[in-house]
C-alpha positions as CSV (number, residue, x, y, z in Angstrom):
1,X,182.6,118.2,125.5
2,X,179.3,116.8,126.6
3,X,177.1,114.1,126.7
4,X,175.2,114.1,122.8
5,X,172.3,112.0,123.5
6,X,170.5,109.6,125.6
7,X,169.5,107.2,123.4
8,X,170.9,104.0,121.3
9,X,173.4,105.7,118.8
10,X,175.3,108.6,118.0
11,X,173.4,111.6,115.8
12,X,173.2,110.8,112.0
13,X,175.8,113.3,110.8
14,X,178.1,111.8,112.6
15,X,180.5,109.2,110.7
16,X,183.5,108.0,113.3
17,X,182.3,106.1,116.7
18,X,185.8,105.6,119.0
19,X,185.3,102.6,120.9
20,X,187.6,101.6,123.4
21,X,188.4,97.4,123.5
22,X,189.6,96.9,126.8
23,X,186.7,97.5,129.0
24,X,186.0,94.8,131.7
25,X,182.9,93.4,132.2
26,X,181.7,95.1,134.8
27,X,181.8,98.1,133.0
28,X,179.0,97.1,130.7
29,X,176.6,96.3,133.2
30,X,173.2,97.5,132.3
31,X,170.2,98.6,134.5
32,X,167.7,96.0,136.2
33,X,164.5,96.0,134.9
34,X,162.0,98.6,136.0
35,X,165.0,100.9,136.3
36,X,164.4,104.7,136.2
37,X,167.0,107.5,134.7
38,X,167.8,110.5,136.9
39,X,170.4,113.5,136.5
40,X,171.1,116.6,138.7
41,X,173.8,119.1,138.0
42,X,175.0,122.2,139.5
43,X,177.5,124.7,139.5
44,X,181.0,124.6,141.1
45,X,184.7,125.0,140.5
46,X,183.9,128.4,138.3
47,X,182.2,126.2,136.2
48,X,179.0,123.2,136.4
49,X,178.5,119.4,136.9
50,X,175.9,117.0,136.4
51,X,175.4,113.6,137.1
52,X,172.9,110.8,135.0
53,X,172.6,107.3,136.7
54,X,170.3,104.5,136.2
55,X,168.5,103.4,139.8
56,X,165.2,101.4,141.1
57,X,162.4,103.0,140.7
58,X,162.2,103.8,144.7
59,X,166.1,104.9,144.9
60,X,165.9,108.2,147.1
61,X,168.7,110.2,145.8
62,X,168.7,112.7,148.8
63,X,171.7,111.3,150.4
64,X,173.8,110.6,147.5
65,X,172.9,114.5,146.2
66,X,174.3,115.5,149.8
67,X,177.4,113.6,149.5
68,X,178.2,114.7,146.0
69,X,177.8,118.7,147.5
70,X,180.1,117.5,150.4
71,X,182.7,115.8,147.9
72,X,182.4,119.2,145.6
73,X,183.1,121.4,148.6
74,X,186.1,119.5,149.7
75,X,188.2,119.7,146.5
76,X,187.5,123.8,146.5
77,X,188.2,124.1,150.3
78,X,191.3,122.0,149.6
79,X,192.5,123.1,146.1
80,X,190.9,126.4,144.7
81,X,193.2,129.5,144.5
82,X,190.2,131.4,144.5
83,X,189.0,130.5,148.2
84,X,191.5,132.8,150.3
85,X,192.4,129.8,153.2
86,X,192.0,126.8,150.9
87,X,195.1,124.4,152.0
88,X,196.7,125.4,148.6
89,X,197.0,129.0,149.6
90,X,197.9,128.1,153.1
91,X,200.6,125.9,151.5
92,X,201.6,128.7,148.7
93,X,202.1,131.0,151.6
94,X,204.1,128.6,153.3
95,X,207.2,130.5,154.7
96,X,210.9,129.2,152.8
97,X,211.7,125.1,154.3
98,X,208.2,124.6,156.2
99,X,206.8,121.6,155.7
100,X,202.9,121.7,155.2
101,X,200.6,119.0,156.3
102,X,197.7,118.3,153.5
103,X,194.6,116.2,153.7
104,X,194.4,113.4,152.2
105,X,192.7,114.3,149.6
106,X,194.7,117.1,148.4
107,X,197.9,115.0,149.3
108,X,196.8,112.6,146.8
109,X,196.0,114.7,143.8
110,X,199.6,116.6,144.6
111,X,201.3,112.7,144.1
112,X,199.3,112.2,141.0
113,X,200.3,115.6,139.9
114,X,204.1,115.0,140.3
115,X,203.6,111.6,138.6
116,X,202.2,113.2,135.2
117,X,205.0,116.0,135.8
118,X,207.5,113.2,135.6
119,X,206.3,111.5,133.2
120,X,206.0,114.2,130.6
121,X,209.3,115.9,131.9
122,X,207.6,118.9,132.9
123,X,205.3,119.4,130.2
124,X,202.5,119.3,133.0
125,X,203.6,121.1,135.5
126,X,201.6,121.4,138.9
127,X,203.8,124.6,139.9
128,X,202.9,127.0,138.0
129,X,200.6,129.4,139.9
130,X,202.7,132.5,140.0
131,X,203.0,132.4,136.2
132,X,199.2,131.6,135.8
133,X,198.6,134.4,137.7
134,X,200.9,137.0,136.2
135,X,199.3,136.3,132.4
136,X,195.7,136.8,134.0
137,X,194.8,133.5,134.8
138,X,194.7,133.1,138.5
139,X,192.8,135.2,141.5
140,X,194.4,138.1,140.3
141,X,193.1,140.7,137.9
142,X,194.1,140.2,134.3
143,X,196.7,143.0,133.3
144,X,198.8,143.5,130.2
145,X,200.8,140.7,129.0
146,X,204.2,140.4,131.5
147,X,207.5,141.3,129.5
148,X,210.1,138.6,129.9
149,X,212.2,140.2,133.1
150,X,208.0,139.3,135.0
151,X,208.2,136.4,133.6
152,X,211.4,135.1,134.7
153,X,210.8,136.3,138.4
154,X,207.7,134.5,138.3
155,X,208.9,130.7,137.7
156,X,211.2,130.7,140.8
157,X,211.3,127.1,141.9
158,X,209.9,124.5,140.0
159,X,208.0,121.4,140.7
160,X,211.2,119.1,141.2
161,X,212.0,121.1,144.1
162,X,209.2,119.7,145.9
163,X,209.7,117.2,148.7
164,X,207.2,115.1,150.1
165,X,206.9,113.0,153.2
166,X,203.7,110.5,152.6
167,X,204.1,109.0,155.5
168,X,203.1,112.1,157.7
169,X,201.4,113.7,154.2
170,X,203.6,116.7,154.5
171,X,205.1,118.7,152.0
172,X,208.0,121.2,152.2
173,X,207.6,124.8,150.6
174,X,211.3,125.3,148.8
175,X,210.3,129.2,149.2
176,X,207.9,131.1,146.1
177,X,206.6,127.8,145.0
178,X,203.0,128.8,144.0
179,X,201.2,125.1,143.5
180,X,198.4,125.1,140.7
181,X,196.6,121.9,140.4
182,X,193.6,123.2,138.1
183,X,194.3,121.3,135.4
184,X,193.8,117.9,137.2
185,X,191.7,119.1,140.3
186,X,188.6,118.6,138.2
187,X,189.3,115.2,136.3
188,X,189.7,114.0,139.5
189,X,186.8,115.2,141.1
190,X,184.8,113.3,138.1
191,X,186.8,110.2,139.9
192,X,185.5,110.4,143.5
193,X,182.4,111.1,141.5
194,X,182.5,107.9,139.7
195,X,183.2,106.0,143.2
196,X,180.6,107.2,145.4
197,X,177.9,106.6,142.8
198,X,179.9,102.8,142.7
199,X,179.2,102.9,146.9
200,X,175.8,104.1,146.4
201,X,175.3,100.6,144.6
202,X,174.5,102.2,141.1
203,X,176.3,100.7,138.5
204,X,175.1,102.7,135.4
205,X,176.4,106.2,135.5
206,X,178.1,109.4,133.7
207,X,179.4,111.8,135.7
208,X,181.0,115.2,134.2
209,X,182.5,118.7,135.5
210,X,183.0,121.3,133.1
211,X,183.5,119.3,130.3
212,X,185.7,116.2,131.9
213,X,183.3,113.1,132.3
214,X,183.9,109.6,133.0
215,X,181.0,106.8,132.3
216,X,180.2,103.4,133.4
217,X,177.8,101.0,132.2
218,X,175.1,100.7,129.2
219,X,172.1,101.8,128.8
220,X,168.7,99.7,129.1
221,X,168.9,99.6,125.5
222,X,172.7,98.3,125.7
223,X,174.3,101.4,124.4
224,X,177.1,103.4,125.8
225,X,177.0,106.6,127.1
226,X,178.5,108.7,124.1
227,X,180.4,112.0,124.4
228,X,181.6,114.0,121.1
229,X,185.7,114.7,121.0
230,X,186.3,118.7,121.3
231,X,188.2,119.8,118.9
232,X,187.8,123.9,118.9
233,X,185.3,126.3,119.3
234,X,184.0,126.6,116.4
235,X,183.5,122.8,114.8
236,X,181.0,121.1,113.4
237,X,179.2,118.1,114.2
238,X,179.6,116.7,110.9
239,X,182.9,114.2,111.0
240,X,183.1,114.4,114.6
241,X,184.0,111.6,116.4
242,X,182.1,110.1,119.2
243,X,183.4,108.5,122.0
244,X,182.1,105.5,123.9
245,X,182.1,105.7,127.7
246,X,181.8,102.5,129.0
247,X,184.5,102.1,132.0
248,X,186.3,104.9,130.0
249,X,186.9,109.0,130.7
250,X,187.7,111.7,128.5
251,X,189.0,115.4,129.0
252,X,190.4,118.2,126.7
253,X,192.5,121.0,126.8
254,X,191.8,123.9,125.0
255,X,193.1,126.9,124.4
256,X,190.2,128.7,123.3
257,X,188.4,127.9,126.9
258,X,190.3,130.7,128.8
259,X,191.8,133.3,126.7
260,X,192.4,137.0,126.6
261,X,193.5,139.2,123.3
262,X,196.4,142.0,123.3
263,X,196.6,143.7,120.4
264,X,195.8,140.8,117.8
265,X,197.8,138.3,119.6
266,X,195.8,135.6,121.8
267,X,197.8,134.2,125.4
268,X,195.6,131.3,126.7
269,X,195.7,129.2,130.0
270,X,198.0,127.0,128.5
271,X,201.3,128.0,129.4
272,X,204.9,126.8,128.3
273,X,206.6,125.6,132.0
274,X,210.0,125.5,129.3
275,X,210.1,129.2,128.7
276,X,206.6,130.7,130.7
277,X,205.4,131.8,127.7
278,X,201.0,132.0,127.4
279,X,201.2,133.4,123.6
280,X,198.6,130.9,121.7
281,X,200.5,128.2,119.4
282,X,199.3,126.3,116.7
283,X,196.9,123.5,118.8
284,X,193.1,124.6,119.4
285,X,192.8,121.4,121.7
286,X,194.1,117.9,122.7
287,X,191.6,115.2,124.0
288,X,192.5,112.5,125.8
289,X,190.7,109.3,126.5
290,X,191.8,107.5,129.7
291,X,190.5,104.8,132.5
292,X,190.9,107.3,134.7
293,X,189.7,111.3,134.1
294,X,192.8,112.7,136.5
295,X,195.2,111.3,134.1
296,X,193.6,112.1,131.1
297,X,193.2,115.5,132.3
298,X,196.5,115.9,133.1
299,X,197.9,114.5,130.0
300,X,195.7,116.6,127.6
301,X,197.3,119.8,128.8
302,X,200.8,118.0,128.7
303,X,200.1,117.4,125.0
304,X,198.8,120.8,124.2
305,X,202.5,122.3,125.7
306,X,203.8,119.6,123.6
307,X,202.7,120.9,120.2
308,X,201.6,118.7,117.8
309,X,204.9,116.9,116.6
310,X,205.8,116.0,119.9
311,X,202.8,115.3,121.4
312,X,201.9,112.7,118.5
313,X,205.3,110.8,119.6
314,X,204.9,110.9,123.3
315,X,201.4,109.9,123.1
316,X,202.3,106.9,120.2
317,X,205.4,105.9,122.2
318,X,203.2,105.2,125.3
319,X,199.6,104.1,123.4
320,X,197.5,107.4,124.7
321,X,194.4,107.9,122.6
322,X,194.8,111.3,121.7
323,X,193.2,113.7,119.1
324,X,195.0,116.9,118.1
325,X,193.4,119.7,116.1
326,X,194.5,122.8,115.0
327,X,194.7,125.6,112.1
328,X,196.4,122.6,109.9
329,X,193.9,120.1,110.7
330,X,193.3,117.2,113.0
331,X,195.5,114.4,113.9
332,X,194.6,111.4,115.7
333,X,197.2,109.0,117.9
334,X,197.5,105.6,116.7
335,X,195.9,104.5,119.8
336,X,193.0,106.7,119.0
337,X,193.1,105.4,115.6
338,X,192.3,101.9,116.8
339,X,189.7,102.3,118.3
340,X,187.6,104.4,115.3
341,X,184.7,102.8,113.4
342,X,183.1,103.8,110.7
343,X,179.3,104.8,111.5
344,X,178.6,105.2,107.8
């Protein structure tokens, strides 16, 4: 997913616009006259972000570039399983009934976590680094697929085990609980993004990491900043739907973004908490639209466990935007549905 243009529409072969109706006001501000356009990127988390905001024409964007490094640095210090002491590790390591103390950052994104996980009854599961790990997808070398004895002794405790003190932000290790918070570390990230360009006093912005963005504001020209729905890695721009980002994120899940092949059969990063499996099912992706990119982060690879079926019903029953596609096609929620327009 990724910002398609800069200027006032969506490209021509495109024939569905998705734009959201409750946006407040201040999320349609537009850019005082004079204003100039400037974007940075960069790399982290294993993958890139960039940044396009609307400022005076004598903004100096030294100190807000410095910030966004230091912001980037703490979420991998605090949460990557690939930095050897990140507080993760030093939590996964955690000897059986210790309780951990977490910054406050990290502490957070473990709560918002656990919410999703309880909302979804597990389909998002924050606690699933051990089995992450065993199909190739964590810190480890990728080996041959786990046989299902691996696999059971890899999902020891689960995320309900967890117990959590905010007061002192301290959490206790139940013993083997390997915590994995990669698939709403970054959607977050786009968040705190999103805030310190608010406290920087720009109010025309897009901010995005590997994919996930979140956007405020329009344009001098009044239009939003657009972002085309993923739906697999092979689709075509004709049809697609483009999203509006006005006071609005969007993030998918895909299971053709991290994938490995063993002997025909395809096991993603996607993984099953219900019975650990990785084996490939029948979604390509699930995007989710959302105030906020942590939730819609988290949700989308809720709904990819889901399946199709019972994704479409959770995601109806509860009025998520969601767009499901797949080897049978492409489904949209009815929240999604109500927001379409047709550009034609």
């Amino acid at each position: 997913m990724r910002p398609v243009r800069a200027g006032g529409g969506p490209p021509s072969p495109v024939r569905r616009i998705a734009v959201p109706q409750a946006i407040d006001a201040a999320d349609l501000d537009r850019p005082g006259p004079g204003a100039q356009r400037f974007s940075f990127g960069g790399d982290t988390m294993g993958t890139t972000w960039s940044v396009h905001f609307y400022a005076p024409f004598d903004f100096t964007p030294g100190f807000l570039l410095a910030d966004i490094e230091l912001l980037l640095d703490d979420t991998i210090r605090q949460m990557s399983l690939w930095a050897p002491d990140s507080d993760i590790n030093v939590f996964n390591r955690a000897s059986v009934g210790r309780w951990v103390a977490l910054p406050r950052l990290f502490f957070g994104v473990l709560e918002a976590a656990l919410a999703v996980a309880t909302e979804t009854d597990g389909a998002f599961d924050p606690a699933m680094g051990a089995l992450a790990d065993l199909w190739g997808f964590g810190p480890s070398k990728a080996g041959a697929a786990p046989d299902g004895w691996r696999v059971n002794q890899a999902r020891g405790p689960s995320w309900r085990d967890l117990e959590l003190d905010p007061e002192t932000r301290r959490v206790r290790q139940p013993g083997g609980l390997t915590l994995d918070l990669n698939a709403i570390a970054k959607g977050d990230a786009v968040d705190r993004l999103g805030a310190l360009m608010n406290a920087a006093g720009l109010r025309v912005w897009l901010a995005e990491i590997g994919g996930e963005l979140r956007g405020r504001g329009r344009k001098p020209d009044g239009s939003p900043w657009w972002a085309r729905l993923e739906t697999g890695p092979d689709a075509e721009t004709e049809g697609a739907i483009i999203a509006a980002l006005s006071g609005w994120s969007v993030a998918t899940s895909g299971a053709y973004r991290r994938r490995l092949q063993d002997e025909g059969r395809t096991r993603t990063h996607i993984i099953d908490p219900l019975s650990g499996s990785a084996w490939q099912g029948a979604l390509d992706a699930v995007t989710v639209l959302d105030p906020t990119c942590a939730r819609a982060d988290a949700l989308a690879t809720a709904l990819m466990v889901m399946g199709a079926e019972r994704g479409l019903a959770f995601a109806e029953a509860r009025n998520i935007p969601a767009l499901f596609t797949g080897a049978a096609g492409e489904a949209a929620s009815p929240a999604l549905q109500a927001m379409l327009e047709d550009d034609g």
